[in-house]
ZAMARGU-4260 file (C-alpha; in steps of 0.2 Angstrom, whole numbers, plus 5000, padded with zeros to 4 digits):
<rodrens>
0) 4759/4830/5107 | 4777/4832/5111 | 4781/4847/5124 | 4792/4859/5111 | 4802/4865/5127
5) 4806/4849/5128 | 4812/4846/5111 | 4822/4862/5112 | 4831/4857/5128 | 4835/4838/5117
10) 4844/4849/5105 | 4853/4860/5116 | 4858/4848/5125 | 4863/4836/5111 | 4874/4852/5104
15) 4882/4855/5123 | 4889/4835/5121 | 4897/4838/5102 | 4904/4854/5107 | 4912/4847/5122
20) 4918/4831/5116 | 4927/4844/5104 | 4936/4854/5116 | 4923/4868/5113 | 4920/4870/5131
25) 4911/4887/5133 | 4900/4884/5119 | 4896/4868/5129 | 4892/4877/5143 | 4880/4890/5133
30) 4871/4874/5126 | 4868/4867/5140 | 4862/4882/5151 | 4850/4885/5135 | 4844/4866/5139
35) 4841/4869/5157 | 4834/4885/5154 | 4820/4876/5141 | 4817/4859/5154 | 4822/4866/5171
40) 4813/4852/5178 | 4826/4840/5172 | 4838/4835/5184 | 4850/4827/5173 | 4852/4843/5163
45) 4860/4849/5181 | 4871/4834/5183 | 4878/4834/5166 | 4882/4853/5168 | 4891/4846/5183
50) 4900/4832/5172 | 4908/4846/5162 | 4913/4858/5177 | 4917/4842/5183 | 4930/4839/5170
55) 4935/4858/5169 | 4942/4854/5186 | 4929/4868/5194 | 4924/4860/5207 | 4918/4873/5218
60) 4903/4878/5202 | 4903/4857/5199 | 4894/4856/5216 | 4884/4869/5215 | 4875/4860/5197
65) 4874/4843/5206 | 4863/4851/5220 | 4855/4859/5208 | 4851/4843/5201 | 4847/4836/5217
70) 4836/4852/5224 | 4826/4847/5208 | 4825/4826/5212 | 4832/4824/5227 | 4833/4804/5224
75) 4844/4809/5208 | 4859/4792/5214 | 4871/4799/5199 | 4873/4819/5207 | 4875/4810/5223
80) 4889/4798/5219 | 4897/4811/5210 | 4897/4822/5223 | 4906/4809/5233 | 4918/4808/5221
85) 4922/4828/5222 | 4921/4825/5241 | 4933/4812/5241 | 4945/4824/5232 | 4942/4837/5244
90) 4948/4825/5257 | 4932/4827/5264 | 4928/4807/5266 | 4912/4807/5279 | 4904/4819/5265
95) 4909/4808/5253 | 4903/4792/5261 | 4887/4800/5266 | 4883/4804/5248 | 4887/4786/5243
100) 4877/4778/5256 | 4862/4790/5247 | 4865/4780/5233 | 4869/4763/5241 | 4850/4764/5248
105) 4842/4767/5231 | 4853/4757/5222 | 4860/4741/5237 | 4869/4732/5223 | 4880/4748/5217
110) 4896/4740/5217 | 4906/4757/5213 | 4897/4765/5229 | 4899/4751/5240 | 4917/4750/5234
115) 4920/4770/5236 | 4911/4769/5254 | 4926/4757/5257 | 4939/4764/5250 | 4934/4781/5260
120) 4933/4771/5278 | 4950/4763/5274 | 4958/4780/5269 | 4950/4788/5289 | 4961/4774/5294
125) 4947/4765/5298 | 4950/4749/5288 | 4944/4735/5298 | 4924/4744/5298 | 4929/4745/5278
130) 4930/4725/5276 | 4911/4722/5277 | 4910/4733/5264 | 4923/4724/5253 | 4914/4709/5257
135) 4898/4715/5251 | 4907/4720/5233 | 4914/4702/5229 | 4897/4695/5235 | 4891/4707/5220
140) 4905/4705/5209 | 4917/4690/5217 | 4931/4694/5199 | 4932/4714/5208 | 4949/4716/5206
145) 4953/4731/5214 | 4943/4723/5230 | 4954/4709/5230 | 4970/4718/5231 | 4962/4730/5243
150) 4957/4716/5258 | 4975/4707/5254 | 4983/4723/5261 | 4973/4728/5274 | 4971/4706/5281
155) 4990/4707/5278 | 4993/4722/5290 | 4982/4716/5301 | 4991/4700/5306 | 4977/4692/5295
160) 4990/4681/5284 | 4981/4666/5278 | 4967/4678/5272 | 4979/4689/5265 | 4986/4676/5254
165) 4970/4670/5250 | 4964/4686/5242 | 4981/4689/5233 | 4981/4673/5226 | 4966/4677/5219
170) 4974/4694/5212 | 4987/4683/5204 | 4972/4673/5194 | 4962/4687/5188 | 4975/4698/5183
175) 4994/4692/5178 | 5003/4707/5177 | 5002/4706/5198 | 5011/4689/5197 | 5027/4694/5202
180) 5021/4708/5216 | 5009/4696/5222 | 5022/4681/5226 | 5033/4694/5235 | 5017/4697/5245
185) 5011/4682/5250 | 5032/4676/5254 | 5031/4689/5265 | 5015/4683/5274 | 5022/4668/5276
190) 5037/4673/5283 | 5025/4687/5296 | 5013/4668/5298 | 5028/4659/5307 | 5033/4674/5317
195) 5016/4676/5323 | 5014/4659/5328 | 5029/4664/5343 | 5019/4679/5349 | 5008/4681/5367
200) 4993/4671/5366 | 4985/4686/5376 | 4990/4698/5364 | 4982/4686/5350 | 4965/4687/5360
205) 4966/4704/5363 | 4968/4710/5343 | 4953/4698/5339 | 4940/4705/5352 | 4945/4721/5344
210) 4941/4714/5326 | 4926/4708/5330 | 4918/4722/5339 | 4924/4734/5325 | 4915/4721/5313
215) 4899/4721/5322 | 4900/4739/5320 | 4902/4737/5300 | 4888/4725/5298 | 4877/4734/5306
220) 4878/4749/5295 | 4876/4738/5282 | 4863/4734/5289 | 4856/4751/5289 | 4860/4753/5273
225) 4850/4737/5267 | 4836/4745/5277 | 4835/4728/5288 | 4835/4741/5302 | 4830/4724/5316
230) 4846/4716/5312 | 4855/4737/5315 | 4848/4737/5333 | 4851/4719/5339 | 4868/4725/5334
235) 4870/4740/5339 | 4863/4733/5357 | 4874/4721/5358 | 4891/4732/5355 | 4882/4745/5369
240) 4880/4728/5379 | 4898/4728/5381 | 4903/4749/5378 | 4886/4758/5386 | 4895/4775/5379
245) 4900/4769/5362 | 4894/4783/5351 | 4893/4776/5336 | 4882/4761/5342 | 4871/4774/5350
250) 4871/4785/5332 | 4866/4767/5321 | 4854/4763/5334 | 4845/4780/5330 | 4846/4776/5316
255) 4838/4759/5316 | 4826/4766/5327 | 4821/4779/5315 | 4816/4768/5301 | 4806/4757/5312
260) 4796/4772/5315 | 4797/4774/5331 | 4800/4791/5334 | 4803/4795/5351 | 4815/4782/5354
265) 4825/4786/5340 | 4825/4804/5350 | 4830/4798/5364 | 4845/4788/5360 | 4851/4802/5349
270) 4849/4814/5363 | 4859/4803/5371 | 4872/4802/5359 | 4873/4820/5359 | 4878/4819/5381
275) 4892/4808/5375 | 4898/4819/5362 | 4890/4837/5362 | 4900/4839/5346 | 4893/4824/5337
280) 4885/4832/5320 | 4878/4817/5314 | 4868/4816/5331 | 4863/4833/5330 | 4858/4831/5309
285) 4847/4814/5314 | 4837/4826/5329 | 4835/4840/5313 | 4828/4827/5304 | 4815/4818/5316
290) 4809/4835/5321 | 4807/4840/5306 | 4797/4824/5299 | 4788/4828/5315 | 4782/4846/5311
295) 4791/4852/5324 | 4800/4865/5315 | 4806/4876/5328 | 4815/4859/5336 | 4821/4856/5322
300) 4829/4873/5315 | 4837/4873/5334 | 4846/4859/5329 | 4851/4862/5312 | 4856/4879/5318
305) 4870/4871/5334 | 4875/4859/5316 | 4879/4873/5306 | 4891/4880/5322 | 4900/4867/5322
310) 4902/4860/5304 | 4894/4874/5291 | 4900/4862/5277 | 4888/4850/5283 | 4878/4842/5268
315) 4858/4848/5266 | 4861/4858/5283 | 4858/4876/5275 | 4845/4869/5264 | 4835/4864/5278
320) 4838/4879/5290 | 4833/4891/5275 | 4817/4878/5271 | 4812/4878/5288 | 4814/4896/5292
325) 4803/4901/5274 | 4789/4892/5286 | 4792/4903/5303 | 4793/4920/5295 | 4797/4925/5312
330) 4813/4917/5314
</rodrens>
């Protein structure tokens, strides 16, 4: 027999859609509370109350439903990549990226979170660790437009030309109303080709060491990401074989550490992340994390807590200090 509280929610919920899809948006919003309030279990109930804040432009009360949803199924991919997206808008991209990588690891062939986790590296200026990523998308879906125009740009700014041309040609093919942009661009690489044939061989040498370092660095999130967490530490070891206090080589070794399950070491090289950069939060959220996983709760509220100091914004982090401290009544 059918749960009636579950039919109820159905038609609530059914009514909240019609209404909004009218413009009726506060009748929207009563339906869909009366839907939640019927099957508060369900988390996309939460989320779609988070599509129409959402879409109201509050973003602030948006949030708040889509870690509803996710306080209810914490696994729940859609409230996580659309948090990213408000994120994104916020201008707060490592938030945003974080959220995306939730959903990346549930779902590894997401081509929209893999394309947004890009997008977000490229916009912190950090476009050469975004390329992996770009990769990854047209290994998914090699017609990705967007992609395509993407890598021409950032090959083309990095000196990059034949790659540059290669990816805007392919612009031009899939989509003609680039073909006169595109020609313009790729003229221009070949002018910027010939020039760079007259510059320092040293200099040359110089830019690609640093390309490929920064690359090692991407695949090896990938990596973390794809949960092939042996091929995230050979990397990370190798880039800490030429930089011993690279941070973020110590923070994806953790990492990779971590889901090998091996506890202590993880621990250890996040610890010494942390005497690199005492103000590294990611550092400091992995320790949480461990600690807590550990049953070590009072470990691991100390490092939520030094978290919350520095970034209070922190995803989960009041979650986790509140859940930890409902254990230690004491604290």
């Amino acid at each position: 027999m059918a749960n009636p509280n579950n039919t109820y929610a159905q038609r609530h919920y059914e009514s909240a859609l019609d209404f909004f899809d009218q413009g009726q948006y506060d009748k929207a919003m009563q339906q869909i509370e009366k839907a939640i309030q019927q099957s508060p279990g369900n988390p996309d109930l939460y989320a779609t109350k988070g599509i129409f804040l959402h879409r109201m432009n509050n973003m602030a009360h948006a949030i708040d439903a889509y870690q509803a949803a996710l306080k209810v199924a914490p696994d729940h991919a859609f409230s996580h990549y659309n948090l990213g997206l408000i994120y994104m808008k916020q201008n707060k991209a490592l938030q945003a990226i974080q959220e995306w990588e939730i959903v990346v690891r549930a779902r590894p062939r997401d081509v929209d979170a893999i394309f947004n986790i890009a997008v977000a590296l490229a916009h912190l200026g950090k476009s050469k660790q975004s390329v992996p990523f770009y990769k990854k998308v047209l290994e998914i879906d090699p017609n990705h437009i967007q992609t395509h125009q993407n890598l021409g740009v950032i090959y083309r700014d990095d000196g990059n030309f034949a790659l540059a041309k290669k990816h805007f040609t392919r612009l031009k093919e899939l989509d003609s109303t680039f073909v006169e942009v595109v020609e313009n661009e790729i003229m221009k690489c070949e002018e910027q080709e010939f020039l760079q044939n007259l510059t320092n061989s040293n200099q040359q040498l110089s830019e690609t060491v640093t390309h490929v370092t920064g690359s090692e660095m991407a695949n090896a999130l990938i990596a973390i990401i794809e949960e092939d967490f042996n091929l995230a530490l050979t990397l990370a070891d190798e880039s800490l074989g030429i930089n011993p206090a690279d941070v973020q080589a110590l923070l994806i070794k953790g990492q990779a550490l971590q889901g090998l399950s091996r506890s202590s070491d993880a621990i250890a090289v996040f610890m010494r992340a942390l005497a690199e950069a005492p103000d590294s939060t990611d550092a400091m959220f992995h320790l949480g994390n461990i600690f807590l996983g550990l049953g070590e709760l009072e470990k691991a509220l100390e490092y939520f807590t030094r978290l919350k100091k520095y970034d209070s914004e922190y995803p989960l982090v009041d979650e986790n200090i509140n859940s930890i401290k409902a254990k230690l009544p004491h604290q």
